[in-house]
N, CA, C, O and CB atoms as a CASP TS submission, in Angstrom:
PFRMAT TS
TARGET T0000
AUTHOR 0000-0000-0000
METHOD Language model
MODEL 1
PARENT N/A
ATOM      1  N   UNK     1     -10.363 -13.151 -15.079  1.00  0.00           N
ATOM      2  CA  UNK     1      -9.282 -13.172 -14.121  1.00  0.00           C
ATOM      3  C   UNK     1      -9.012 -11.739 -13.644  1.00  0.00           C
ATOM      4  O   UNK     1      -9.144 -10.769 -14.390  1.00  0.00           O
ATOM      5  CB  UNK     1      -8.009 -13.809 -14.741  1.00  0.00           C
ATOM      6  N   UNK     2      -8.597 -11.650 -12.268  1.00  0.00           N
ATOM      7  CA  UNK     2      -8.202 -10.038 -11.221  1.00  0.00           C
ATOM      8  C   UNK     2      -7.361  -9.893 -12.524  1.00  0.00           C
ATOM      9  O   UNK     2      -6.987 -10.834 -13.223  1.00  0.00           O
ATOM     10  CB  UNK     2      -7.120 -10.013  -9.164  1.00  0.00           C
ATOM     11  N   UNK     3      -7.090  -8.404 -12.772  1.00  0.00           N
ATOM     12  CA  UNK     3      -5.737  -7.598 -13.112  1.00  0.00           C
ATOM     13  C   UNK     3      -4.692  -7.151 -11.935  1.00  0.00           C
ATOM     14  O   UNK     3      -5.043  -6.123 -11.356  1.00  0.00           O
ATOM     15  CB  UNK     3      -6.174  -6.246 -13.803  1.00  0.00           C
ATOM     16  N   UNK     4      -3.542  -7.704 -11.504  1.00  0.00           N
ATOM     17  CA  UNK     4      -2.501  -7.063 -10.680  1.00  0.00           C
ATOM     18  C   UNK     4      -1.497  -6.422 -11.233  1.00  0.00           C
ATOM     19  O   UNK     4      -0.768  -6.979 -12.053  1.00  0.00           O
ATOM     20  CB  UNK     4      -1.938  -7.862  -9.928  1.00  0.00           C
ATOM     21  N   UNK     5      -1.295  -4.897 -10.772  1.00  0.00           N
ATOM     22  CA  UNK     5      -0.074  -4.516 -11.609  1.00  0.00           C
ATOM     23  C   UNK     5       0.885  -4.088  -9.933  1.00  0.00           C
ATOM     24  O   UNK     5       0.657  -3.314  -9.003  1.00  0.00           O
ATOM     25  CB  UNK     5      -0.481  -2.870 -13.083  1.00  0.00           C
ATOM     26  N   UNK     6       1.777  -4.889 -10.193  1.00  0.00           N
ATOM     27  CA  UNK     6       2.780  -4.214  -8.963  1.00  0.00           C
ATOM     28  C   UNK     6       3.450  -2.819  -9.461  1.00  0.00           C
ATOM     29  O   UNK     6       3.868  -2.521 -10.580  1.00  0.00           O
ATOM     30  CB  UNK     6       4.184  -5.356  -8.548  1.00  0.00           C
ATOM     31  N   UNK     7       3.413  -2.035  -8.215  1.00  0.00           N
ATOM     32  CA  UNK     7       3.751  -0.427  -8.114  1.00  0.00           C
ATOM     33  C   UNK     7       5.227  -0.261  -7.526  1.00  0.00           C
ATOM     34  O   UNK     7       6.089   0.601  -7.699  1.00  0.00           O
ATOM     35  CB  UNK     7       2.603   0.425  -7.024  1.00  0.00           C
ATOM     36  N   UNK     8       5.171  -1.502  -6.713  1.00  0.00           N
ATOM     37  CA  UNK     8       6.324  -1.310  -5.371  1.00  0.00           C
ATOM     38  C   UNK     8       6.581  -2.628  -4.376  1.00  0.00           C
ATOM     39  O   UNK     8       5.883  -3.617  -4.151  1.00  0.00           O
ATOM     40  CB  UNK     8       5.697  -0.021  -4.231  1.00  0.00           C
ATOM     41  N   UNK     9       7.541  -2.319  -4.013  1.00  0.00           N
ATOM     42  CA  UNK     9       7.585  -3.669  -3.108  1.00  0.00           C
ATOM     43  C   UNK     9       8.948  -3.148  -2.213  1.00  0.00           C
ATOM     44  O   UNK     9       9.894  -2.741  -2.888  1.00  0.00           O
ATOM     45  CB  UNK     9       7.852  -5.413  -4.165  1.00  0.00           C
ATOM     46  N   UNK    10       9.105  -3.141  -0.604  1.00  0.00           N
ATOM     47  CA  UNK    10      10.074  -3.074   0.191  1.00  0.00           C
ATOM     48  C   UNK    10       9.792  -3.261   1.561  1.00  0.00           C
ATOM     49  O   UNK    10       8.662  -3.319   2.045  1.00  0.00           O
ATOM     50  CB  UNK    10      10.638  -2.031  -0.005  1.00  0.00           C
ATOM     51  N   UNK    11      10.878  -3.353   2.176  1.00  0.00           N
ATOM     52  CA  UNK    11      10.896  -4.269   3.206  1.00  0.00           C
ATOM     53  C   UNK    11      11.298  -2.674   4.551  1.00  0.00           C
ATOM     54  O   UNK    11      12.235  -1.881   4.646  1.00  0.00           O
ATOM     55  CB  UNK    11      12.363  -5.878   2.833  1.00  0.00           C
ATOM     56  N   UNK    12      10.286  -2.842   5.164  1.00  0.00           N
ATOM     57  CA  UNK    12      10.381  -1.245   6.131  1.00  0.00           C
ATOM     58  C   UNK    12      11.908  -1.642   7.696  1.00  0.00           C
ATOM     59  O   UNK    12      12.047  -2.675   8.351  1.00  0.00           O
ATOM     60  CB  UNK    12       7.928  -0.899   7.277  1.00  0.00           C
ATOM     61  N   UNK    13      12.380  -0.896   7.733  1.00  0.00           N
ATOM     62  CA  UNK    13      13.423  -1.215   8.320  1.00  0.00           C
ATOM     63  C   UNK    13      13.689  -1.691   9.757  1.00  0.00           C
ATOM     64  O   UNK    13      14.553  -2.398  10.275  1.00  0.00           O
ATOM     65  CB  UNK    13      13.977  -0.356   8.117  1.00  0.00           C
ATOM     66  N   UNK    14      12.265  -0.818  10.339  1.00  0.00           N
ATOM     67  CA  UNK    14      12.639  -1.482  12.030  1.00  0.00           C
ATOM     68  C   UNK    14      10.586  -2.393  11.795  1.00  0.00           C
ATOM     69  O   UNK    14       9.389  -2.373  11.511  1.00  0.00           O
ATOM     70  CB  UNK    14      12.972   0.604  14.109  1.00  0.00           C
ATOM     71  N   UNK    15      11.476  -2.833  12.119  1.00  0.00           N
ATOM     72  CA  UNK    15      10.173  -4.314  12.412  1.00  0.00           C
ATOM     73  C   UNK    15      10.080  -5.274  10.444  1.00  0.00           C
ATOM     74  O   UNK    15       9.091  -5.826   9.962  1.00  0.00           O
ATOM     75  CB  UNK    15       7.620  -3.126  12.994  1.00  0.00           C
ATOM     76  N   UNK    16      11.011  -5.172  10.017  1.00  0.00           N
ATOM     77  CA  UNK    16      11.033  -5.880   8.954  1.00  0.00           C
ATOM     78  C   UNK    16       9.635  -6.368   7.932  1.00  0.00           C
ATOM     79  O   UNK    16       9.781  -7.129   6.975  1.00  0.00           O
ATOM     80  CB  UNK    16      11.683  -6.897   9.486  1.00  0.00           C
ATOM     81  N   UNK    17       8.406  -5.829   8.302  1.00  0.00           N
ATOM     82  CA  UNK    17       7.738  -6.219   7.584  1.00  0.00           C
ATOM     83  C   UNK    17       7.980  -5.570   5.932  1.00  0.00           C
ATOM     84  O   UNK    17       8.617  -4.559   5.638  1.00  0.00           O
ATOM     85  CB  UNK    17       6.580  -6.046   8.268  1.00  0.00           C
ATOM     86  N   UNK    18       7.239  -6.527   4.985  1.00  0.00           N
ATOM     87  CA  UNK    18       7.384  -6.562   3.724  1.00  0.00           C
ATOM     88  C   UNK    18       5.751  -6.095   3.190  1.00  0.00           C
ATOM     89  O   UNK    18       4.677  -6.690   3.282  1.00  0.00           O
ATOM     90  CB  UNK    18       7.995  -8.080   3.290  1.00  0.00           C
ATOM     91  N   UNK    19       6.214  -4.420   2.455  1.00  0.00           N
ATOM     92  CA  UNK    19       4.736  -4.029   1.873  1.00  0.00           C
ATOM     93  C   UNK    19       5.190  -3.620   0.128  1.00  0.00           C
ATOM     94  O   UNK    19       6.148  -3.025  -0.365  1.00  0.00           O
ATOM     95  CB  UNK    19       3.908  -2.372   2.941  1.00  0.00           C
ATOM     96  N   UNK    20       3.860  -4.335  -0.484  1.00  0.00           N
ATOM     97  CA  UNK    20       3.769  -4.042  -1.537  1.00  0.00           C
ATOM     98  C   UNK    20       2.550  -3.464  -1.856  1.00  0.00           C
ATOM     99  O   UNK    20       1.476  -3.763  -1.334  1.00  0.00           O
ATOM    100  CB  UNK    20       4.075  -4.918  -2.140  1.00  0.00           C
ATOM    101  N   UNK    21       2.767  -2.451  -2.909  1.00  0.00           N
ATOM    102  CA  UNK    21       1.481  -1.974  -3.606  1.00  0.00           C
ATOM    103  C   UNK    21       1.411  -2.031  -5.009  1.00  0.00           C
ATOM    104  O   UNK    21       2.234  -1.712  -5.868  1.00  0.00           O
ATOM    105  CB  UNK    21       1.201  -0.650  -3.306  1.00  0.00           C
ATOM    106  N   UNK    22      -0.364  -2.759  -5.121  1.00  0.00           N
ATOM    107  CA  UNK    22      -0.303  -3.154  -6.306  1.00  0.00           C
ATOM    108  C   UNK    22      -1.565  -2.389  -6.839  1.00  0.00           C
ATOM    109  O   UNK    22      -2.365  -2.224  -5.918  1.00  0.00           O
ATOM    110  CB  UNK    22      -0.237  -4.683  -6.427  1.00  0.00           C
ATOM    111  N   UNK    23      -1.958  -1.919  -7.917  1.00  0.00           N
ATOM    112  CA  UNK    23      -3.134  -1.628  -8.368  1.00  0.00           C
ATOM    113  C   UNK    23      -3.467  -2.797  -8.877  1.00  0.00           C
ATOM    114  O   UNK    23      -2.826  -3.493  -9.664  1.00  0.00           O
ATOM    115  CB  UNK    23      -3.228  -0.569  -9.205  1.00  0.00           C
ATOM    116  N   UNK    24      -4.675  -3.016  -8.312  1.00  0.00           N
ATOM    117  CA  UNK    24      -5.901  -4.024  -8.210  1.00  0.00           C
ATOM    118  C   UNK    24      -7.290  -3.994  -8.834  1.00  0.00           C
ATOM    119  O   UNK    24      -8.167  -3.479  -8.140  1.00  0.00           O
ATOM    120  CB  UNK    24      -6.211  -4.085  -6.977  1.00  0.00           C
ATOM    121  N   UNK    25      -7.602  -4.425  -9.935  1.00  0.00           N
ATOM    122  CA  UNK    25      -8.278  -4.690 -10.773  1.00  0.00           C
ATOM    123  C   UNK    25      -9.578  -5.929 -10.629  1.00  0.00           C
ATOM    124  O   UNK    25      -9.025  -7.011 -10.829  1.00  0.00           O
ATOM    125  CB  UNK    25      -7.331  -4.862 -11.615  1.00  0.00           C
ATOM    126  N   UNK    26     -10.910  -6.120 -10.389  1.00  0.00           N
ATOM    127  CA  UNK    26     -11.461  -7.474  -9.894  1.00  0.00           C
ATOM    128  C   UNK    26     -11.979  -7.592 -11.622  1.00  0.00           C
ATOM    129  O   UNK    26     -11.747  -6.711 -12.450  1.00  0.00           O
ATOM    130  CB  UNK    26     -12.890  -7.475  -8.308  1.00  0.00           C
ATOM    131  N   UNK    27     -12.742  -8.925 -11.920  1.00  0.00           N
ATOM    132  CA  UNK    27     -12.489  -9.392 -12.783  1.00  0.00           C
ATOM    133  C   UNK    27     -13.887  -8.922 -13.497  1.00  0.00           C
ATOM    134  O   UNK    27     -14.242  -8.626 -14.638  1.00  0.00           O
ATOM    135  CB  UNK    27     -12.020 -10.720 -12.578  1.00  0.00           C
ATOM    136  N   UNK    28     -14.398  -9.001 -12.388  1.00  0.00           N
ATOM    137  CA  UNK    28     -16.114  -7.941 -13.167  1.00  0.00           C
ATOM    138  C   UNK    28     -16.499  -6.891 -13.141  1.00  0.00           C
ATOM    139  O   UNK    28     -17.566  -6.289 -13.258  1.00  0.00           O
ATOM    140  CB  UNK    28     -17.373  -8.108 -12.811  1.00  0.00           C
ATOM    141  N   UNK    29     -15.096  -6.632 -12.900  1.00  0.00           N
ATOM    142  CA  UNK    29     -15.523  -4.752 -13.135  1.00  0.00           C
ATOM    143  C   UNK    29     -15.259  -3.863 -11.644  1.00  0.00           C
ATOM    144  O   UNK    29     -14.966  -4.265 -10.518  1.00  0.00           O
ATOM    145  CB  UNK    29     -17.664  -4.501 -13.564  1.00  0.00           C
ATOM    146  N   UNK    30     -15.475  -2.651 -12.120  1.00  0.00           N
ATOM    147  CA  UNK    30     -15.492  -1.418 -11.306  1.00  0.00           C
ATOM    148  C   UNK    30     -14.351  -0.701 -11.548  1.00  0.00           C
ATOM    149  O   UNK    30     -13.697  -0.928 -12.565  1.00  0.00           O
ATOM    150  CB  UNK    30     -15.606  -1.645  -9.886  1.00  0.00           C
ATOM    151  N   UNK    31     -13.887   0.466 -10.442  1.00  0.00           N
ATOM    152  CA  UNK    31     -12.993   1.012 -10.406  1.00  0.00           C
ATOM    153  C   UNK    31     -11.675   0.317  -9.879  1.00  0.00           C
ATOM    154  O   UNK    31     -11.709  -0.588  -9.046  1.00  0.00           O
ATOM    155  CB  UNK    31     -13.379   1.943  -9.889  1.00  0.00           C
ATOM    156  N   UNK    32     -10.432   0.849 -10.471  1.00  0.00           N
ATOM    157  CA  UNK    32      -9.283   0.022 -10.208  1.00  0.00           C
ATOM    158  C   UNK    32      -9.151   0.648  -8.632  1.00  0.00           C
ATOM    159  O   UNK    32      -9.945   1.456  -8.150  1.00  0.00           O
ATOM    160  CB  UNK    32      -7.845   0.248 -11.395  1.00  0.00           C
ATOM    161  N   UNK    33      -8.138   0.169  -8.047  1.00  0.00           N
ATOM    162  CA  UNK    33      -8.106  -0.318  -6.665  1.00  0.00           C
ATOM    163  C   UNK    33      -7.051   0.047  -6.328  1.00  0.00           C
ATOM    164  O   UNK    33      -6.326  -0.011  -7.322  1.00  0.00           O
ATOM    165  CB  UNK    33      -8.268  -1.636  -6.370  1.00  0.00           C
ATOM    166  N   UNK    34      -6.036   0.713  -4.752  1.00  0.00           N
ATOM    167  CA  UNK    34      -5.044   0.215  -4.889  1.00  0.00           C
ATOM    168  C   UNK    34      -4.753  -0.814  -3.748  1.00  0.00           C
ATOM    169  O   UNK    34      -5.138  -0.562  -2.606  1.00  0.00           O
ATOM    170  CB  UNK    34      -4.225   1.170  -5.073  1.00  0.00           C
ATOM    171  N   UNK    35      -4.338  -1.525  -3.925  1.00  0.00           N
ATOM    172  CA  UNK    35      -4.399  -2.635  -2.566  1.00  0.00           C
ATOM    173  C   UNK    35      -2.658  -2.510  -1.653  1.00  0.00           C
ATOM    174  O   UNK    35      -1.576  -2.118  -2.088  1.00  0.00           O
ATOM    175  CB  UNK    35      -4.685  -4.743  -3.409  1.00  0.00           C
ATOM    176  N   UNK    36      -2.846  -2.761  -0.998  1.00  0.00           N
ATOM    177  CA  UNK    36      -1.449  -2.137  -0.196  1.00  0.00           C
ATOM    178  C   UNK    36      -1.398  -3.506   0.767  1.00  0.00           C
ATOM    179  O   UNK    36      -1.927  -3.368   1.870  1.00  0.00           O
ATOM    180  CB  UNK    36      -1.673  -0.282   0.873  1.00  0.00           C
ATOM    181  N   UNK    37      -1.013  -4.367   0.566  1.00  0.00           N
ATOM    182  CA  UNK    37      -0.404  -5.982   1.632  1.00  0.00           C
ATOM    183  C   UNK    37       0.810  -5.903   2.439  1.00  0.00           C
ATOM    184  O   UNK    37       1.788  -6.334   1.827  1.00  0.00           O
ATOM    185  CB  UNK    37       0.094  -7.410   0.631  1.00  0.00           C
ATOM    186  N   UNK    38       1.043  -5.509   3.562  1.00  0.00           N
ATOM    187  CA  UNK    38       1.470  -5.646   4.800  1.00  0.00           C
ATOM    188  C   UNK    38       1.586  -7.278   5.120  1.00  0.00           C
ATOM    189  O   UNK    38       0.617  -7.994   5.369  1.00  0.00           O
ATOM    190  CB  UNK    38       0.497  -4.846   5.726  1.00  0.00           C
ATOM    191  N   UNK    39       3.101  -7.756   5.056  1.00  0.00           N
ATOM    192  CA  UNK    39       3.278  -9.071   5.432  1.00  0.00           C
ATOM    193  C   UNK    39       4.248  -9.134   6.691  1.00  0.00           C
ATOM    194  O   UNK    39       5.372  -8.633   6.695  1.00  0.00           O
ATOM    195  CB  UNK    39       3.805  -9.867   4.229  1.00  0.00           C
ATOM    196  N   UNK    40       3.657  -9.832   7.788  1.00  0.00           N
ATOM    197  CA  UNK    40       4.496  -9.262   8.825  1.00  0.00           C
ATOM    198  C   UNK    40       5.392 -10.507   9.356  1.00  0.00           C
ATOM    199  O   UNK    40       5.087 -11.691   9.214  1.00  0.00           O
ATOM    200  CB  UNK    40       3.560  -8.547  10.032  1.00  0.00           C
ATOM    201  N   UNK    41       6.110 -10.202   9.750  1.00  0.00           N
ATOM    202  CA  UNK    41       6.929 -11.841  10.229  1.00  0.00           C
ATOM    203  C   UNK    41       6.314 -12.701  10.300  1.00  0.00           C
ATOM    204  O   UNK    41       5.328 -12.597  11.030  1.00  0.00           O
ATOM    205  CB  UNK    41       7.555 -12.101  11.460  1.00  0.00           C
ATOM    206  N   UNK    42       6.586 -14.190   9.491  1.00  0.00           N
ATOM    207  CA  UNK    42       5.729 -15.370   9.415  1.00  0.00           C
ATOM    208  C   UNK    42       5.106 -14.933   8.024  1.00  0.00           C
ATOM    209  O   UNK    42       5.659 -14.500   7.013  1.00  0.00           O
ATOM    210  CB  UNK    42       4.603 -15.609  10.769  1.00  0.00           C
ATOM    211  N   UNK    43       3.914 -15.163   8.277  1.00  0.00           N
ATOM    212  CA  UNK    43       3.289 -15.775   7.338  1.00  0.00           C
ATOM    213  C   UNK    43       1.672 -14.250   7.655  1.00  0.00           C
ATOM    214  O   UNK    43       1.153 -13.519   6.811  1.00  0.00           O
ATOM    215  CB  UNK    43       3.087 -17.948   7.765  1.00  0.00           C
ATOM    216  N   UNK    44       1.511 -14.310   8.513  1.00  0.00           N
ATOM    217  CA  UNK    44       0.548 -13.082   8.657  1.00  0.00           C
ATOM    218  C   UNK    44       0.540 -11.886   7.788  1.00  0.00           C
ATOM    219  O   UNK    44       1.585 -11.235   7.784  1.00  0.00           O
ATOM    220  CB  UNK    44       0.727 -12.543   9.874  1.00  0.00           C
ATOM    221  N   UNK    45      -0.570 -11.417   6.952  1.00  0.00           N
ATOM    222  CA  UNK    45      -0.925 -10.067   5.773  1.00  0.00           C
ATOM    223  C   UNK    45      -1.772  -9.514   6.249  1.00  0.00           C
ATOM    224  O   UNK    45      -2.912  -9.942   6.431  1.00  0.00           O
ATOM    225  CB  UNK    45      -1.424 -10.282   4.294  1.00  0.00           C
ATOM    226  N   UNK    46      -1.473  -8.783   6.442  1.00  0.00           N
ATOM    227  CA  UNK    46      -2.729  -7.310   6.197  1.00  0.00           C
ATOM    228  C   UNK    46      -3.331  -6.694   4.862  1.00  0.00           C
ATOM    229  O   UNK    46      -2.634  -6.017   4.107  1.00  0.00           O
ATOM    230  CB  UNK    46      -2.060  -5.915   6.713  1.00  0.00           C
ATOM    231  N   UNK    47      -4.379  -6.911   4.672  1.00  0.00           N
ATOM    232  CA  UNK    47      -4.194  -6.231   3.341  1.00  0.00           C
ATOM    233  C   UNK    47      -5.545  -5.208   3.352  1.00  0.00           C
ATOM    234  O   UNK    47      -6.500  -5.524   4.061  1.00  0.00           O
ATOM    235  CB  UNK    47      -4.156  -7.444   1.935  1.00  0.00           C
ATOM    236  N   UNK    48      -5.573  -4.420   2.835  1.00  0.00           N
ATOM    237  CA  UNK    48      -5.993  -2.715   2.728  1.00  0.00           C
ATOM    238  C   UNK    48      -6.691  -2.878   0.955  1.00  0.00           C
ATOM    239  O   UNK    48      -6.139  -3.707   0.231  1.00  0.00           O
ATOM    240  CB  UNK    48      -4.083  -1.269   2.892  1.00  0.00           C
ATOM    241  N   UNK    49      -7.478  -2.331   0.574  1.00  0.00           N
ATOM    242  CA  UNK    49      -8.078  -2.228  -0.967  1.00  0.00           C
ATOM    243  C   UNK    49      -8.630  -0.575  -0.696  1.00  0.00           C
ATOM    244  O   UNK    49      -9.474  -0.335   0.167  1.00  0.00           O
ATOM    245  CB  UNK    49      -9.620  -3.655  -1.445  1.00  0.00           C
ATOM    246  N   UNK    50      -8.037   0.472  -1.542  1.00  0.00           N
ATOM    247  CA  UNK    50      -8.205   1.904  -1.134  1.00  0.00           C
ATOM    248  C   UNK    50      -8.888   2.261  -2.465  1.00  0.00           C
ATOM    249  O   UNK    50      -8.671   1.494  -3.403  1.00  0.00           O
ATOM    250  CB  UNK    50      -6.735   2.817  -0.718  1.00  0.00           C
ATOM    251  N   UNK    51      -9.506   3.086  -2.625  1.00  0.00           N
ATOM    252  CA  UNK    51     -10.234   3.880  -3.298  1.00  0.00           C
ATOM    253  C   UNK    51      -9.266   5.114  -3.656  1.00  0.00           C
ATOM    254  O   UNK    51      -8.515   5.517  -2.768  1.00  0.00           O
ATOM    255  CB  UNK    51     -11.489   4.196  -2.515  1.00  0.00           C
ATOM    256  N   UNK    52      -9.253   5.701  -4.864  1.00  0.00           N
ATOM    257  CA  UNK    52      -8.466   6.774  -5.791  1.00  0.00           C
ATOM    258  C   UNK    52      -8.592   7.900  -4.317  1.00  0.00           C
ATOM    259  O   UNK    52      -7.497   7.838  -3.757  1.00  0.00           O
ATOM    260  CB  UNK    52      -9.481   7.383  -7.711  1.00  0.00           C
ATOM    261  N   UNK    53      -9.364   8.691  -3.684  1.00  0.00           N
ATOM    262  CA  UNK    53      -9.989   9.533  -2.677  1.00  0.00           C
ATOM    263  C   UNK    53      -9.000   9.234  -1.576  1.00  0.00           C
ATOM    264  O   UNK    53      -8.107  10.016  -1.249  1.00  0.00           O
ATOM    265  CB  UNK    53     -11.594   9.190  -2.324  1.00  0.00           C
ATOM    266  N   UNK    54      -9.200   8.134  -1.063  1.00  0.00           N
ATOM    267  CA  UNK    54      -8.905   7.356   0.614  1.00  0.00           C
ATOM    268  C   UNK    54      -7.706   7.585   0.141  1.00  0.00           C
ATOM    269  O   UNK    54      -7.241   8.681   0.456  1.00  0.00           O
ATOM    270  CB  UNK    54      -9.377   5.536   1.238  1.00  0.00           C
ATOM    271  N   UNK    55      -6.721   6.567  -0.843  1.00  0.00           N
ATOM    272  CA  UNK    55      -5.337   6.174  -1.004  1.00  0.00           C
ATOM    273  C   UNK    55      -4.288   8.464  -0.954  1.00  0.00           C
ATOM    274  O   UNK    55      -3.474   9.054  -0.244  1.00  0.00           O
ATOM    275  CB  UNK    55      -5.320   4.851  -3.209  1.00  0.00           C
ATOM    276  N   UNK    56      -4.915   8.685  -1.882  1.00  0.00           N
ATOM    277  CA  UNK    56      -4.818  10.216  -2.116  1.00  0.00           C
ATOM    278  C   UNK    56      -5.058  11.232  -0.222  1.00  0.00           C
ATOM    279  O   UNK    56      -4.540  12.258   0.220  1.00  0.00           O
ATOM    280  CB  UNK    56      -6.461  10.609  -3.543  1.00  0.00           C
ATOM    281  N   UNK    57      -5.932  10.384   0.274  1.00  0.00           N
ATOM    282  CA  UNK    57      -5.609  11.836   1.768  1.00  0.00           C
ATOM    283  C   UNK    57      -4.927  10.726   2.435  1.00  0.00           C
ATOM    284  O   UNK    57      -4.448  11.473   3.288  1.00  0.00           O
ATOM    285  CB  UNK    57      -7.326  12.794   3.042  1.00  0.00           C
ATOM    286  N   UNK    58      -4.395   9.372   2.833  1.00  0.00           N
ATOM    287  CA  UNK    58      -3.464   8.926   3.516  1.00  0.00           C
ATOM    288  C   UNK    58      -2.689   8.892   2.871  1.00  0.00           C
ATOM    289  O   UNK    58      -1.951   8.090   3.443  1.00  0.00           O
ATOM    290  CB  UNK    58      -3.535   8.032   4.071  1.00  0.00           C
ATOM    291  N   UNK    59      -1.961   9.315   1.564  1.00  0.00           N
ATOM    292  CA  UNK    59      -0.851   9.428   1.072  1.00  0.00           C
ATOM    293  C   UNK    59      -0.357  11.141   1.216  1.00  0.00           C
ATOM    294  O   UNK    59       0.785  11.447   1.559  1.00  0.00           O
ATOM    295  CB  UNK    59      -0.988   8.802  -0.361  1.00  0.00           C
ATOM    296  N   UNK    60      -1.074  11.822   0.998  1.00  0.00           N
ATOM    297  CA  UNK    60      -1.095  13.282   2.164  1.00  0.00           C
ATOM    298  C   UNK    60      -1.052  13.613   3.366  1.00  0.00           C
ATOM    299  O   UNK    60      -0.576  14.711   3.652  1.00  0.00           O
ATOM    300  CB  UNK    60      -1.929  13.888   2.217  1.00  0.00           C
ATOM    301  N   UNK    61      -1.459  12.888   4.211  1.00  0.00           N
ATOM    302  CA  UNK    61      -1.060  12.884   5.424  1.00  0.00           C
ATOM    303  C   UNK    61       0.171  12.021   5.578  1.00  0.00           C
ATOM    304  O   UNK    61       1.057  12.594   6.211  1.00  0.00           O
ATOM    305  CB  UNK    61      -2.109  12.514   6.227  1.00  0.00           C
ATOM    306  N   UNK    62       0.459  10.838   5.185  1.00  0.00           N
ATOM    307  CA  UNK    62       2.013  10.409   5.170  1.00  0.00           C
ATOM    308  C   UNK    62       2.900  11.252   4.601  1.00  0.00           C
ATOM    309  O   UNK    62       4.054  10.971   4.923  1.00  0.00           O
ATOM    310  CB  UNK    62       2.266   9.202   4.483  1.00  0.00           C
ATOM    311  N   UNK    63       2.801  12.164   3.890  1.00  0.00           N
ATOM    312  CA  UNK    63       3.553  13.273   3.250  1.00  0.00           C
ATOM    313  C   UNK    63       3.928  14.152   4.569  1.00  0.00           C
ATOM    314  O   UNK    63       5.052  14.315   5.046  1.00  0.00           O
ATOM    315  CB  UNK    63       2.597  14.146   2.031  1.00  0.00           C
ATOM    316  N   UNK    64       2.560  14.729   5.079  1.00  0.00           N
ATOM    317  CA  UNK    64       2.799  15.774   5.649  1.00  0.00           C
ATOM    318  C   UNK    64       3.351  15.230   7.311  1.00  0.00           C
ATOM    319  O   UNK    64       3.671  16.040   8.181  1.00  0.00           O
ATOM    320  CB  UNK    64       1.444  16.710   5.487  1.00  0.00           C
ATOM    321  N   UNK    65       3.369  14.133   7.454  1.00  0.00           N
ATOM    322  CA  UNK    65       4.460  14.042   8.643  1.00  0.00           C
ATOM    323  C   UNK    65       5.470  13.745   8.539  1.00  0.00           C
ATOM    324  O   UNK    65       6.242  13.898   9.485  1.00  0.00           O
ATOM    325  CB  UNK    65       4.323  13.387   9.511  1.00  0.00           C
ATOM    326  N   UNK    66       5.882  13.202   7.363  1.00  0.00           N
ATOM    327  CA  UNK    66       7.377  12.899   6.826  1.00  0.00           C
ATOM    328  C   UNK    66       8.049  13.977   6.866  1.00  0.00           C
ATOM    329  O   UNK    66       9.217  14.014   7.254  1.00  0.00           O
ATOM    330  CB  UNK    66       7.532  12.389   5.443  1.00  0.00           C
ATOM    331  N   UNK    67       7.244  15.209   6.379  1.00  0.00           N
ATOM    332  CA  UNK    67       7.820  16.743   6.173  1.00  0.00           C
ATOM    333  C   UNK    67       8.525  17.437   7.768  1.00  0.00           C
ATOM    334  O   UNK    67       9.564  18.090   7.863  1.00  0.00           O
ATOM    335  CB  UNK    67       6.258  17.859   5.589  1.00  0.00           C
ATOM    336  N   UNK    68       7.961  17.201   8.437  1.00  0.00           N
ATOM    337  CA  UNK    68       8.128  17.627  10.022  1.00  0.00           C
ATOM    338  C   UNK    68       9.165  16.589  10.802  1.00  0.00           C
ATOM    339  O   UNK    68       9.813  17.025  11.754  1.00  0.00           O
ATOM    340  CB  UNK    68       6.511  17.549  10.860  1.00  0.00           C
ATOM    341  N   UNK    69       9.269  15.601  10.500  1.00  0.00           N
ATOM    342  CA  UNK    69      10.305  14.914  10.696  1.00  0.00           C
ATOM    343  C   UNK    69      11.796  14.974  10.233  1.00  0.00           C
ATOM    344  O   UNK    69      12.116  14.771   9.062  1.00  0.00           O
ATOM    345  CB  UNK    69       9.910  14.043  10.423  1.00  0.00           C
ATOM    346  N   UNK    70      12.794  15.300  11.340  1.00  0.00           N
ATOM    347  CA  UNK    70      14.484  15.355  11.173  1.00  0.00           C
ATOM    348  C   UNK    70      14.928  14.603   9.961  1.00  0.00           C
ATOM    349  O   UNK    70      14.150  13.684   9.705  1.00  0.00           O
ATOM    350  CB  UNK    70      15.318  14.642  12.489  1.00  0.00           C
ATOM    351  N   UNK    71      15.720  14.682   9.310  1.00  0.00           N
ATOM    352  CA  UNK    71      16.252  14.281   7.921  1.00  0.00           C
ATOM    353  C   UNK    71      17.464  13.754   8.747  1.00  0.00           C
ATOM    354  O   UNK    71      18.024  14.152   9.768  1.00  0.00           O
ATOM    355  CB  UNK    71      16.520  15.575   6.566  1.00  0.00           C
ATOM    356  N   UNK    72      17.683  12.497   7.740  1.00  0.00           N
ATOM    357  CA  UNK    72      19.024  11.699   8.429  1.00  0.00           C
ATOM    358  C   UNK    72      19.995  12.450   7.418  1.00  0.00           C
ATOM    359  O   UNK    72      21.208  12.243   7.458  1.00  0.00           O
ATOM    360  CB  UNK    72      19.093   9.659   8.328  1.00  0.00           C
TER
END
């Protein structure tokens, strides 16, 4: 059986979709995963499976524009 461990789960504020991230585990092996599911009004998912590398420079670049952006 997959291993799922949920990381997170929230609901983004303008356009209401619901994202969770889970590290993702398949059942025969390899490297763990992190999978990131985008559920958008209805019933429609997106879902993303990132590599330790990938997840690490789009979590750096989401950093570094958050940084440049006005603080409420």
């Amino acid at each position: 059986m997959d291993k799922i461990e949920k990381l997170d789960k929230f609901t983004c504020p303008f356009g209401g979709q619901e994202v969770e991230l889970q590290q993702f585990e398949y059942e025969t092996g390899g490297m763990p995963l992190l999978r990131l599911r985008i559920r958008e009004r209805g019933a429609r998912f997106t879902i993303f499976e990132l590599d330790a590398a990938t997840a690490e420079r789009w979590g750096r670049a989401m950093i570094a524009w958050a940084q440049t952006q006005p603080k409420e």
